[in-house]
C-alpha positions as a Markdown table, in Angstrom:
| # | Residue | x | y | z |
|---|---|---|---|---|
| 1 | Unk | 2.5 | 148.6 | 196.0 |
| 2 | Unk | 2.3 | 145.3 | 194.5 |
| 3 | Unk | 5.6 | 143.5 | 193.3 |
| 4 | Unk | 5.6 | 141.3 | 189.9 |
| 5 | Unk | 6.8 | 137.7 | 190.4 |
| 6 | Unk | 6.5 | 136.8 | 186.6 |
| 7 | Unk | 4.7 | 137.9 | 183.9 |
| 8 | Unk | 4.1 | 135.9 | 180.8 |
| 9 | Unk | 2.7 | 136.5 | 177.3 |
| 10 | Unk | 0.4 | 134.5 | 175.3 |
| 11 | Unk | 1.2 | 136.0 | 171.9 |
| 12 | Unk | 1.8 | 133.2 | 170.2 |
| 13 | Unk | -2.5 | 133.6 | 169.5 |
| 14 | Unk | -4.1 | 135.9 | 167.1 |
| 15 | Unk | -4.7 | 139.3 | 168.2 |
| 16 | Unk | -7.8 | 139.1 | 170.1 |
| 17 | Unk | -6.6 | 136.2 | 172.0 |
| 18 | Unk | -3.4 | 137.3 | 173.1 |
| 19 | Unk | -3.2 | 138.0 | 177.1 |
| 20 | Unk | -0.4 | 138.9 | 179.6 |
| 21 | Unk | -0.8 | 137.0 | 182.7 |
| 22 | Unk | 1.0 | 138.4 | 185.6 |
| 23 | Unk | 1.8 | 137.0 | 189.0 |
| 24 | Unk | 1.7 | 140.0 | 191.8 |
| 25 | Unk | 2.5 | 140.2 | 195.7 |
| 26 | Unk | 0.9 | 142.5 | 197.9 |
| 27 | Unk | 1.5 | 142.3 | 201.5 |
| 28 | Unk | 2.0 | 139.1 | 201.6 |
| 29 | Unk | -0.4 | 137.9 | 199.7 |
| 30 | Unk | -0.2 | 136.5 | 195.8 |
| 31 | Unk | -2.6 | 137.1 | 192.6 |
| 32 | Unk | -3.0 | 136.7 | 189.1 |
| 33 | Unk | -4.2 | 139.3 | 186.7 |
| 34 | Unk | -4.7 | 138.7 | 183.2 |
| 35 | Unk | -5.3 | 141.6 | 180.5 |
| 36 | Unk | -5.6 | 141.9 | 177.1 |
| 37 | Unk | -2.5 | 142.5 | 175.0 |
| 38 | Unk | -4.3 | 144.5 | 172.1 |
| 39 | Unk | -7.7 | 146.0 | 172.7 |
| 40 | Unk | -8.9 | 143.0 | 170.4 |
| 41 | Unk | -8.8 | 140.8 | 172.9 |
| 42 | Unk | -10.2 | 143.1 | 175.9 |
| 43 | Unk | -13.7 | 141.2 | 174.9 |
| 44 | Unk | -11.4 | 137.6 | 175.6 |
| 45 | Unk | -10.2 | 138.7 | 179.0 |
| 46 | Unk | -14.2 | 139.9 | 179.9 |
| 47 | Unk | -15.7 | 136.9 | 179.4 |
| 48 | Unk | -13.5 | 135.3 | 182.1 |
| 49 | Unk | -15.7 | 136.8 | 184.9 |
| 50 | Unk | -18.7 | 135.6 | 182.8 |
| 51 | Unk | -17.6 | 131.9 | 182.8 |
| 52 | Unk | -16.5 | 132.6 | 186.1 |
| 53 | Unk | -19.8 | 132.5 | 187.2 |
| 54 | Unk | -21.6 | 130.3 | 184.8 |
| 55 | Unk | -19.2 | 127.3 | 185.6 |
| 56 | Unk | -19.1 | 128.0 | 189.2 |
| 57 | Unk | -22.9 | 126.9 | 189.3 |
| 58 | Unk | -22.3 | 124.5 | 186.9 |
| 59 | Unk | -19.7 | 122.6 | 189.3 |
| 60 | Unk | -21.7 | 122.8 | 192.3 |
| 61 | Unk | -22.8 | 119.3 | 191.1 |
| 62 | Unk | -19.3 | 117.9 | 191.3 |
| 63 | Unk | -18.7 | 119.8 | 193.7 |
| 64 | Unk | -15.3 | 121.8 | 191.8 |
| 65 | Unk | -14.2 | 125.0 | 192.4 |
| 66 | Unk | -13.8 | 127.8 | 189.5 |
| 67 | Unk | -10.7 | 130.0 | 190.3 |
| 68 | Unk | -11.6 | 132.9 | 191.8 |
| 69 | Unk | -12.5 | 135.9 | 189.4 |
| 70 | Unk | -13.0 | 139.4 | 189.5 |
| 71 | Unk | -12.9 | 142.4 | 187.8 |
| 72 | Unk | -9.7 | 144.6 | 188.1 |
| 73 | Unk | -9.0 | 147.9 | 185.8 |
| 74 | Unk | -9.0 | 146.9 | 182.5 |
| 75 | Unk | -8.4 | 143.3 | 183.4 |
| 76 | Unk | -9.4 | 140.7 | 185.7 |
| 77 | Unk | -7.9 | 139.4 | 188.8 |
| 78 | Unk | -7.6 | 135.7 | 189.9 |
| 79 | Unk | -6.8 | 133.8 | 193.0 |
| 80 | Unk | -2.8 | 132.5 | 192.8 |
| 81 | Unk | -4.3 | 128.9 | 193.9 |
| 82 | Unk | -1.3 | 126.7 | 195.7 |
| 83 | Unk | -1.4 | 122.8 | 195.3 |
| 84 | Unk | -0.6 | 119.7 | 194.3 |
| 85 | Unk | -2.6 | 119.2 | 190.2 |
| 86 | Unk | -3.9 | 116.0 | 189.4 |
| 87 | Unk | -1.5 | 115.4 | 186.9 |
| 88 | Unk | 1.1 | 115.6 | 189.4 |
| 89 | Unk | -0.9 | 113.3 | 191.8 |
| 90 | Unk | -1.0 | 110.7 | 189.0 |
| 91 | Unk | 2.7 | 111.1 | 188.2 |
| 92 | Unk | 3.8 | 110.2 | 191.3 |
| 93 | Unk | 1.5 | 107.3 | 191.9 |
| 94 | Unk | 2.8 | 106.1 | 188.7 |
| 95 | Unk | 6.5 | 106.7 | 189.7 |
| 96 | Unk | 5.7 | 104.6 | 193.0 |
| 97 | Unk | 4.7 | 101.9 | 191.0 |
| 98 | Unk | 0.7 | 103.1 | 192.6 |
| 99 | Unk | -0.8 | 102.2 | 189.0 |
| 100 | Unk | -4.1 | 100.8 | 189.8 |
| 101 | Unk | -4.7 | 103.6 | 192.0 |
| 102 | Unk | -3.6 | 106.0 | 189.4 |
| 103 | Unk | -6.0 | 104.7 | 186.9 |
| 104 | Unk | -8.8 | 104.6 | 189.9 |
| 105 | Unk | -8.2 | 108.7 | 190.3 |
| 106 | Unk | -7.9 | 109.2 | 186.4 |
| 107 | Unk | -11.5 | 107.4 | 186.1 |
| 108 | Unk | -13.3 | 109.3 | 188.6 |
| 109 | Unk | -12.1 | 112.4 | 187.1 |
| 110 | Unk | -13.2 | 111.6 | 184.1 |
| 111 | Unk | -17.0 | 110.1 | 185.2 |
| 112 | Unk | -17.0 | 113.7 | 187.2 |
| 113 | Unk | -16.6 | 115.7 | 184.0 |
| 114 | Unk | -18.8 | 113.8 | 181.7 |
| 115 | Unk | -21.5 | 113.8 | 184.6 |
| 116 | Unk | -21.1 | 117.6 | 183.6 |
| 117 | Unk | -21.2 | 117.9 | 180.2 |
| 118 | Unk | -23.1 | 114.5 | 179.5 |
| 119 | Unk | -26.5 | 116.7 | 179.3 |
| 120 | Unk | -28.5 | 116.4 | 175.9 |
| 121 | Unk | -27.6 | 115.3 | 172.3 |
| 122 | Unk | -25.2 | 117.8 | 170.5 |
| 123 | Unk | -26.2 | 119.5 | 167.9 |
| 124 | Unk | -23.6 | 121.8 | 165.0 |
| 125 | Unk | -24.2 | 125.6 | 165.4 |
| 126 | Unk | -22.6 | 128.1 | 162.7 |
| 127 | Unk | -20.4 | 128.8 | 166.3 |
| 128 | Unk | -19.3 | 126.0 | 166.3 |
| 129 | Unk | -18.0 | 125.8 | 162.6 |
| 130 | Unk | -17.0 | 128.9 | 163.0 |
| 131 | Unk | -14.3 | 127.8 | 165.8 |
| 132 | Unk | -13.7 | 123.7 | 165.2 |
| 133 | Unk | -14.6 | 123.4 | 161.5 |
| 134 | Unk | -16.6 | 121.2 | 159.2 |
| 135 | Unk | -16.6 | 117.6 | 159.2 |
| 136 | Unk | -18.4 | 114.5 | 159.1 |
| 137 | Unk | -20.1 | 114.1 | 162.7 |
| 138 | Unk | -20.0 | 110.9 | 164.1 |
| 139 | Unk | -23.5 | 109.7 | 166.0 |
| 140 | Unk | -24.0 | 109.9 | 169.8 |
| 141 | Unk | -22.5 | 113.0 | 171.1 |
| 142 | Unk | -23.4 | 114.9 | 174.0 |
| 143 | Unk | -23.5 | 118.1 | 175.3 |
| 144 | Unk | -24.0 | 121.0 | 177.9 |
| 145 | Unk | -25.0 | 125.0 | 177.1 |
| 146 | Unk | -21.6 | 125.6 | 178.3 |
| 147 | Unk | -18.6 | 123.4 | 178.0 |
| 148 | Unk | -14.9 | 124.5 | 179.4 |
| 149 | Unk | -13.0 | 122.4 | 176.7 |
| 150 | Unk | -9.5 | 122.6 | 178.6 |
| 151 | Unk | -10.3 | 120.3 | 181.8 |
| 152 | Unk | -6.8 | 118.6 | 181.1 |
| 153 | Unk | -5.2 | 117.0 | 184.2 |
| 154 | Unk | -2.8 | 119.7 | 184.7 |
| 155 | Unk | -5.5 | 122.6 | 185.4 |
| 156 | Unk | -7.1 | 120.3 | 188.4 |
| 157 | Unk | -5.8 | 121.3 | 191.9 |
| 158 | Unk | -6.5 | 119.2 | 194.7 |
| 159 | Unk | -7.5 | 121.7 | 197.4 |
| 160 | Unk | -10.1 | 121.0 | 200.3 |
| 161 | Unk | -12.6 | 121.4 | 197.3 |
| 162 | Unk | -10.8 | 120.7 | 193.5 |
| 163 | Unk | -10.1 | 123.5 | 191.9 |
| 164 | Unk | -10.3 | 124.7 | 187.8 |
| 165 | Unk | -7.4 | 126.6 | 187.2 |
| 166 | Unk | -8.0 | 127.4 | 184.3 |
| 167 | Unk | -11.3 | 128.1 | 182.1 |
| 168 | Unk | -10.2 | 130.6 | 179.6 |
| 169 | Unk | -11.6 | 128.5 | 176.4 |
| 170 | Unk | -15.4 | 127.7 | 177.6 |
| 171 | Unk | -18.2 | 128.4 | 174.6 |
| 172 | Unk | -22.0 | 129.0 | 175.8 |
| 173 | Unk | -22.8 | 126.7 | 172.0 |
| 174 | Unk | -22.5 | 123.1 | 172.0 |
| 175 | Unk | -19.5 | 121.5 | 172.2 |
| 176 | Unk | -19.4 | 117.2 | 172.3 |
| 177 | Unk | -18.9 | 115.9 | 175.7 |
| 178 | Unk | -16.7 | 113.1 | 174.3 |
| 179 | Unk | -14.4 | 116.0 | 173.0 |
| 180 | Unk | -13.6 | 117.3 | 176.9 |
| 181 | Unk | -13.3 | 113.3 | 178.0 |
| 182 | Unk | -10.9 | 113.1 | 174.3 |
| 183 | Unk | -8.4 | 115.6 | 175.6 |
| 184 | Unk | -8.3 | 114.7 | 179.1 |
| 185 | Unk | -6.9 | 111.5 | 177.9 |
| 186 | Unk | -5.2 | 112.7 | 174.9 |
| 187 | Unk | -3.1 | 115.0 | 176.7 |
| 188 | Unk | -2.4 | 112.9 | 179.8 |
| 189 | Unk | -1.2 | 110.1 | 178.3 |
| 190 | Unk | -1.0 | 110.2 | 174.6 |
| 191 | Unk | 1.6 | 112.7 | 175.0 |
| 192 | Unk | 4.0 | 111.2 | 177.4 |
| 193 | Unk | 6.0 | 107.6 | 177.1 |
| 194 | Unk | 6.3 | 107.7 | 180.4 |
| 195 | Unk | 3.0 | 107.7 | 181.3 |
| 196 | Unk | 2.3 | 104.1 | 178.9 |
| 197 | Unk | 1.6 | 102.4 | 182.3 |
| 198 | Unk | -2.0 | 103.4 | 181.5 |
| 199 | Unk | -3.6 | 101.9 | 178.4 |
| 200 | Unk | -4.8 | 105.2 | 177.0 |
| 201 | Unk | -7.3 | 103.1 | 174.4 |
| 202 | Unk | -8.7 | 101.0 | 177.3 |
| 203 | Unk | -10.0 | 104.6 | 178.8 |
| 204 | Unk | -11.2 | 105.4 | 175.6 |
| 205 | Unk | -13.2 | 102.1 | 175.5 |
| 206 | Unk | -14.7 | 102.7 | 179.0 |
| 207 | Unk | -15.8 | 106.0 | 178.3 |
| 208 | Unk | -17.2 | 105.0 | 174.7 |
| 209 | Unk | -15.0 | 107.3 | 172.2 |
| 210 | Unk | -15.2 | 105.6 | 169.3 |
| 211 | Unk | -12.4 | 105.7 | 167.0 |
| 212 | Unk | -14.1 | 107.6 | 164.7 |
| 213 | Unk | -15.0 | 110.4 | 167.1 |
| 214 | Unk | -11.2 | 110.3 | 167.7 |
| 215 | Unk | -10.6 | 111.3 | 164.1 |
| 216 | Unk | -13.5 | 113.5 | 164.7 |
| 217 | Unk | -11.7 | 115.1 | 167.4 |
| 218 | Unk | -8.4 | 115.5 | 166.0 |
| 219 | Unk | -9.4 | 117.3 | 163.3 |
| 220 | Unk | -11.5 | 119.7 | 165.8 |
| 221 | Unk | -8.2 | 120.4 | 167.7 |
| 222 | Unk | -6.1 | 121.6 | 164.9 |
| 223 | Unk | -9.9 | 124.1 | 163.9 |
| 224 | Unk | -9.2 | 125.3 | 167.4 |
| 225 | Unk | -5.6 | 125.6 | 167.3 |
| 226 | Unk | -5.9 | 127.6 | 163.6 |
| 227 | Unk | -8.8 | 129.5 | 165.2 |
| 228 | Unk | -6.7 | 131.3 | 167.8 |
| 229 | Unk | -3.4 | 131.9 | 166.0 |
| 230 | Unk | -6.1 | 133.5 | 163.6 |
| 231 | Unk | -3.9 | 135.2 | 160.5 |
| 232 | Unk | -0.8 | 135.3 | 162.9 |
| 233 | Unk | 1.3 | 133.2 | 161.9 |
| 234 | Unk | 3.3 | 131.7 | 165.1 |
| 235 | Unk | 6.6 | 131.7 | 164.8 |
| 236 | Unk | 6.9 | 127.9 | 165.6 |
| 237 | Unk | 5.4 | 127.5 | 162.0 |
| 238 | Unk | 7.7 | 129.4 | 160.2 |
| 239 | Unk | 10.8 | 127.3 | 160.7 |
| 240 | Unk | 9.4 | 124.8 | 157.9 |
| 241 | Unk | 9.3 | 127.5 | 155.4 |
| 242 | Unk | 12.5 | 129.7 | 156.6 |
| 243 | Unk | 15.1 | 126.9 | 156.9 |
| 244 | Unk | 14.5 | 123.3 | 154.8 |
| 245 | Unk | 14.9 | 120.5 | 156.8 |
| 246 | Unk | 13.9 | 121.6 | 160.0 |
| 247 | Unk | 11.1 | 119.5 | 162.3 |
| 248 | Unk | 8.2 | 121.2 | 164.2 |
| 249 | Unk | 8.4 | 121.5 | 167.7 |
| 250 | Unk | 5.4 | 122.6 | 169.8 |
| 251 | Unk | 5.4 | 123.3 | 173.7 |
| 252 | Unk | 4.6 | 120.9 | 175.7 |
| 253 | Unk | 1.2 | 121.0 | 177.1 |
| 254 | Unk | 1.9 | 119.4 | 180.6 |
| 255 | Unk | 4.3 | 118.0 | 182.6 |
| 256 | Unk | 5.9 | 119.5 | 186.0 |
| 257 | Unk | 9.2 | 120.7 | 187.3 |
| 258 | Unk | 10.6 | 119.6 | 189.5 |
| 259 | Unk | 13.7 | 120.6 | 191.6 |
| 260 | Unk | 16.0 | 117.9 | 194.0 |
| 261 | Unk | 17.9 | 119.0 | 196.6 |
| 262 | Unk | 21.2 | 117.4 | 197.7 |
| 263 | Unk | 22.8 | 117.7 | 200.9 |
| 264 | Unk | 26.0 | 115.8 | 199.8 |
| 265 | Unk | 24.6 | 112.6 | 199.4 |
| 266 | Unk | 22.4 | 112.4 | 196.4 |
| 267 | Unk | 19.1 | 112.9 | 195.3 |
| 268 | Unk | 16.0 | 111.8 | 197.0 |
| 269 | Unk | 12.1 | 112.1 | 196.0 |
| 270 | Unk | 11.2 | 113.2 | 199.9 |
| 271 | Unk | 13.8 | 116.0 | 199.3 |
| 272 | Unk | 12.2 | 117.9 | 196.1 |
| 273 | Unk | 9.7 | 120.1 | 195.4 |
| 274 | Unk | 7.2 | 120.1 | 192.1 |
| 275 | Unk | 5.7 | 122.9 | 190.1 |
| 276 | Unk | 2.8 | 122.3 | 187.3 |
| 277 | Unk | 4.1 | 123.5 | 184.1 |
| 278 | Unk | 2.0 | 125.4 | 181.7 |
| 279 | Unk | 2.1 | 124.7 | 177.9 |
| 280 | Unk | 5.4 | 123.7 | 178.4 |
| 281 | Unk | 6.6 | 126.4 | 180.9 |
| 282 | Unk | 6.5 | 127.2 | 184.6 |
| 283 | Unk | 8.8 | 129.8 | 186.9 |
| 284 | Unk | 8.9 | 129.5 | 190.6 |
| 285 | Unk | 11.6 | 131.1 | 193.4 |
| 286 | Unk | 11.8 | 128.5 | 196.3 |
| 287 | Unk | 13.6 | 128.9 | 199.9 |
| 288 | Unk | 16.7 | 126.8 | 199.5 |
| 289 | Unk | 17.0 | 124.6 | 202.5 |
| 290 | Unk | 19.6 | 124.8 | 205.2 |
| 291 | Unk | 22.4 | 122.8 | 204.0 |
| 292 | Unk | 21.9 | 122.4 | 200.8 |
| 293 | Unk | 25.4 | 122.5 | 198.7 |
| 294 | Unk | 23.9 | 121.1 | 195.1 |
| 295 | Unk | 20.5 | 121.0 | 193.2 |
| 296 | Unk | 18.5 | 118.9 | 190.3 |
| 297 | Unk | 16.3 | 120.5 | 187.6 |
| 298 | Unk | 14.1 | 117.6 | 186.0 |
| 299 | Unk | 12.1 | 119.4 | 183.5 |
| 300 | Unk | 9.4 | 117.5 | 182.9 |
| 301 | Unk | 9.3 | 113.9 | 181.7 |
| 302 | Unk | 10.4 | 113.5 | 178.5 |
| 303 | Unk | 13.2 | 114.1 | 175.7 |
| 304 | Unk | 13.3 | 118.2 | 175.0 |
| 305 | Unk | 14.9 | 121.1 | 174.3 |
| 306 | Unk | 14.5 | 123.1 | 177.2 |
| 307 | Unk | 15.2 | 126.7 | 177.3 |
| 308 | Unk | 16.2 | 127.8 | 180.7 |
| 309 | Unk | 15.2 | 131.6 | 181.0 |
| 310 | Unk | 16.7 | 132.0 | 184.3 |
| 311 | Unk | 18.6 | 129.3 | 186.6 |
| 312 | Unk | 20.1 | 132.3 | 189.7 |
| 313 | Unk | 20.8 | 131.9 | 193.3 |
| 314 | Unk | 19.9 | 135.2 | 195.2 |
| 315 | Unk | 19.7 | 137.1 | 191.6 |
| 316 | Unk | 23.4 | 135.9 | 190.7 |
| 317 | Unk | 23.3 | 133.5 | 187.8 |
| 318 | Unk | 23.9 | 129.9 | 188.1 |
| 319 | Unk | 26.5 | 127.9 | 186.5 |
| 320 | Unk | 25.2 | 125.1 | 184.4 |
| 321 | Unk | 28.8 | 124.4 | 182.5 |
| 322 | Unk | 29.3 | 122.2 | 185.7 |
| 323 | Unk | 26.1 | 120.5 | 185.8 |
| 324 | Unk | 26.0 | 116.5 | 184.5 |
| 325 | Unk | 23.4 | 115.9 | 182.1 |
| 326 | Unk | 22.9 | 112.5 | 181.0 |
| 327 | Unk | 21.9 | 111.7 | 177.6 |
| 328 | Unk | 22.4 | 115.8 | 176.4 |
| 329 | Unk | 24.4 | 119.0 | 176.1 |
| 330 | Unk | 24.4 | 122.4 | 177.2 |
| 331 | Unk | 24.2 | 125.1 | 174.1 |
| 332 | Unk | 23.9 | 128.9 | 176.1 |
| 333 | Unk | 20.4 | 128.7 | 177.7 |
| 334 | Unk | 19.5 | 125.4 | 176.4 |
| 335 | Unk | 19.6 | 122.1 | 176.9 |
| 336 | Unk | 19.2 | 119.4 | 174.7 |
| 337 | Unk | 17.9 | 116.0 | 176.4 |
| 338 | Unk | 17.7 | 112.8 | 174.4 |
| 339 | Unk | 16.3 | 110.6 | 176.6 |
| 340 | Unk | 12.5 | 110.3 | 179.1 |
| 341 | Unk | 13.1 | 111.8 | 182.6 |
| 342 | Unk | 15.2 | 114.4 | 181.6 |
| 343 | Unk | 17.3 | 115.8 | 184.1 |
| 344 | Unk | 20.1 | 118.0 | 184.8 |
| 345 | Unk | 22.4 | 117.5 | 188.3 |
| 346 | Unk | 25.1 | 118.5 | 190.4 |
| 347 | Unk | 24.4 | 122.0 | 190.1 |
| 348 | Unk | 26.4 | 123.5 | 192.7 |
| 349 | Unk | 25.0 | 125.8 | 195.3 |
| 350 | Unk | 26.8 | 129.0 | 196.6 |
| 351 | Unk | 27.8 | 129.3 | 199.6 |
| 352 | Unk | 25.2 | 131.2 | 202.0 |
| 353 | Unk | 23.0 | 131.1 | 199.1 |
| 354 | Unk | 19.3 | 131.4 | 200.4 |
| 355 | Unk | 16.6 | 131.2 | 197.1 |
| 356 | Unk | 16.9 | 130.2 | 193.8 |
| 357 | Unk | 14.6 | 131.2 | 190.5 |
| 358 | Unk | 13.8 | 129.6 | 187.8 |
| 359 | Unk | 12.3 | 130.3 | 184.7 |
| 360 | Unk | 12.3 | 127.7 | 182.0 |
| 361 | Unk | 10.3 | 126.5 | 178.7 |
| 362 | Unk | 10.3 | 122.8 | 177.5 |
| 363 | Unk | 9.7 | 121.6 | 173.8 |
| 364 | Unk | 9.3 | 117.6 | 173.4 |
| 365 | Unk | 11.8 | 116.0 | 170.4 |
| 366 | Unk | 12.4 | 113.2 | 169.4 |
| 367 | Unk | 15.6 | 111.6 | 170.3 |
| 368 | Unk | 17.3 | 111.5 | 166.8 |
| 369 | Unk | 16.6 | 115.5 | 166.5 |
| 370 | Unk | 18.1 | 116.2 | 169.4 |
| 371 | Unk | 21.0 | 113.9 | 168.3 |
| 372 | Unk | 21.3 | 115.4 | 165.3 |
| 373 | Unk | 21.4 | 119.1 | 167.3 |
| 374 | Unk | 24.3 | 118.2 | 169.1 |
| 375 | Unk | 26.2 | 116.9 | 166.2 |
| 376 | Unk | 25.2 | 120.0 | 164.6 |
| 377 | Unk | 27.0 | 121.9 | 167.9 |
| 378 | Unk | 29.9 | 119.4 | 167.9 |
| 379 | Unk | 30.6 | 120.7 | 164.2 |
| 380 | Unk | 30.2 | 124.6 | 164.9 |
| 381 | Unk | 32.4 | 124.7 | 168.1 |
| 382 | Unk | 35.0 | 122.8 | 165.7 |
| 383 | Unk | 34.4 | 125.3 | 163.0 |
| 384 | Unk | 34.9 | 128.0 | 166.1 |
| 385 | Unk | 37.7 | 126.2 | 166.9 |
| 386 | Unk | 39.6 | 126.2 | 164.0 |
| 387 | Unk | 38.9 | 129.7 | 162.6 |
| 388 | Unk | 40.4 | 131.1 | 166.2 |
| 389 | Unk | 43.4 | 128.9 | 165.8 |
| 390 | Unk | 43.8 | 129.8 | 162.2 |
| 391 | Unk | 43.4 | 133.6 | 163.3 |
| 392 | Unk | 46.2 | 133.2 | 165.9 |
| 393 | Unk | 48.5 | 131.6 | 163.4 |
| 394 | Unk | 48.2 | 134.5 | 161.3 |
| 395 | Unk | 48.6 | 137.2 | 164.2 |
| 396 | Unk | 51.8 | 135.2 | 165.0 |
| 397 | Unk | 52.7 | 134.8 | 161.3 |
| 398 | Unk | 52.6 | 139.0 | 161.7 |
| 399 | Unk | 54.4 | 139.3 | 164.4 |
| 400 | Unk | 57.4 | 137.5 | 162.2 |
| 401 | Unk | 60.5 | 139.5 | 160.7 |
| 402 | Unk | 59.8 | 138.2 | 157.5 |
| 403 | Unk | 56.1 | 139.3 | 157.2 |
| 404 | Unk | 57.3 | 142.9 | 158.2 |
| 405 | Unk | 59.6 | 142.8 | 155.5 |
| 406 | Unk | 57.2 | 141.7 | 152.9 |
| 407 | Unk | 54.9 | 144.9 | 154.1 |
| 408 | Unk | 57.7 | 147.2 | 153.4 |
| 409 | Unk | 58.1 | 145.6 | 150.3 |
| 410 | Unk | 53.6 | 145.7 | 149.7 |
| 411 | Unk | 54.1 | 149.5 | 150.8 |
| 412 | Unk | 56.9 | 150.2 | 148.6 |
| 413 | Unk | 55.1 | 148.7 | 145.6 |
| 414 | Unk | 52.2 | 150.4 | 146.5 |
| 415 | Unk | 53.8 | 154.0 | 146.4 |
| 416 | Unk | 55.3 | 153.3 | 143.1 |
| 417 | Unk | 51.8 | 153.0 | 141.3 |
């Protein structure tokens, strides 16, 4: 019988795009299976095995590798592909300092995808108004009958032949070419300070989108982002509305955790393990090495709020009130980091312990937000602070002859009307 690892649920979509994604073990051996969360969406999860196979044949020109699909129950079930991502790759040639060879990968990736998509001029279907929305369209775009739009950096693993993680939003209508290369670049390094090393506008340059089509594109990516919430309305975007003054945090769309482990003298890079993180989110359970007495969580690589689901060693929860964490605070589950490379040490290790989980969910901020947060948590543990010791006071103001005698008295008084 299979055993669930994680499960996680994309309902923050309209109902014929929400999905549960669930990581199984069977003898051994992990999978994925996706389904659909309302039978709206069954329809969604289907078409996986279609572009399954349409994109595999497509790629064979690369040569990539789709994730492997098939159909399972009501559902489908994928391959649980282990590797580095390209977006890790990158990160770490950039941490080394590597940054030409970092912008060498970056650029063959991105000659790879538009040598896939760069096929004949792109033309506007009632499709694809339907799903990115009117506007004026700038001249020169390209196209392929099918285009998967989400070939971001973080869905690339490096196996013997690179594999697509992920090809869940792929239309059979045209969709620009320039688009795919926009958000390759957009997310990769628009997104992350750290990351600044790379002139994101000299790979726009070199791959000719314009500045227009940039506006272009923006534009299409909010379509697409209205066009799966559909009329849900996520619950991200009711904070404006529910509670003035309160800023819009999204998930982030990248990034990777990764965990250090110490053996009593510090941290070092050779000594950690990374994860790819998945709008924002990622879960593993690792082995703990032999040794071991405290650990690091660095999630992701940038200031956020980061919700930490589950942080246990062998099932037993860990204790974060004696972790350091520069620049931020611990609130409960979360922690507030105002500064790039977040990270949050000297997490101590039981004894004997041999695996830890963890399940977590980063939102980027900026610094003053999270600033203001923790001023915000200052004041309520004050407020806490002060109602407590104004309760005692009054339990030990009871406890006093007088008060007893001035019940009697309230009693008496009372009796009499």
């Amino acid at each position: 019988m299979a055993e669930l690892i994680y499960s996680k649920y994309s309902n923050e979509r309209g109902r014929r795009f929400a999905i549960r994604t669930d990581i199984l073990e069977e003898a051994g051996e992990r999978y994925v299976e996706k389904n659909a969360f309302y039978k709206e969406g069954k329809a969604h999860v289907d078409n996986l095995l279609r572009w399954y196979k349409e994109l595999t044949k497509l790629y064979e020109e690369i040569p990539f590798a789709c994730n492997k699909c098939e159909k399972s129950g009501e559902g489908v079930r994928l391959e649980y592909v282990e590797g580095q991502t390209l977006e890790a790759l990158l990160d770490s040639l950039l941490e080394q300092g590597r940054v030409d060879e970092a912008e060498k990968k970056l650029t063959a990736y991105l000659m790879q995808v538009k040598f896939i998509y760069d096929k004949e001029p792109f033309t506007v279907t009632e499709e694809f108004r339907r799903v990115f929305g009117n506007g004026k369209v700038p001249e020169g775009l390209t196209c392929a009958p099918v285009t998967n739009i989400d070939m971001v950096c973080a869905n690339l693993v490096l196996t013997e032949v690179p594999t697509v993680l992920d090809y869940e939003w792929t239309f059979d209508f045209p969709v620009p070419c320039q688009y795919v290369l926009y958000r390759i670049i957009h997310y990769y390094l628009d997104t992350h300070t750290v990351r600044k090393a790379l002139d994101a506008s000299a790979f726009y340059r070199d791959f000719a989108v314009t500045e227009e089509q940039r506006e272009f594109f923006g534009t299409m990516e909010a379509n697409f982002q209205r066009y799966l919430t559909g009329t849900h309305i996520p619950a991200r975007e009711m904070f404006a509305s529910m509670t003035p003054g309160v800023a819009n945090v999204e998930a982030v769309s990248g990034g990777r955790l990764q965990i250090f482990f110490s053996f009593g003298a510090g941290y070092r890079e050779e000594q950690s393990q990374c994860f790819p993180m998945t709008e924002g989110a990622a879960a593993c359970t690792v082995k703990l090495p032999a040794g071991c007495v405290r650990i690091r969580i660095d999630p992701g690589d940038q200031a956020c709020a980061a919700l930490f689901e589950k942080v246990s060693f062998d099932g037993a929860e860990a204790e974060l009130e004696e972790a350091i964490i520069d620049g931020g605070f611990l609130s409960g589950r979360w922690v507030y980091i105002a500064q790039s490379d977040p990270n949050i040490s000297e997490i101590p290790v039981p004894k004997g312990a041999k695996e830890l989980e963890i399940s977590v969910k980063t939102y980027p901020a900026a610094p003053g937000l999270l600033l203001h947060i923790q001023a915000m948590d200052q004041e309520i543990v004050r407020l806490k602070a002060k109602v407590q010791k104004q309760s005692r006071l009054i339990q030990d103001m009871r406890n006093t002859k007088i008060w007893k005698l001035y019940q009697k008295y309230r009693d008496k008084v009372e009796r009499k009307k």
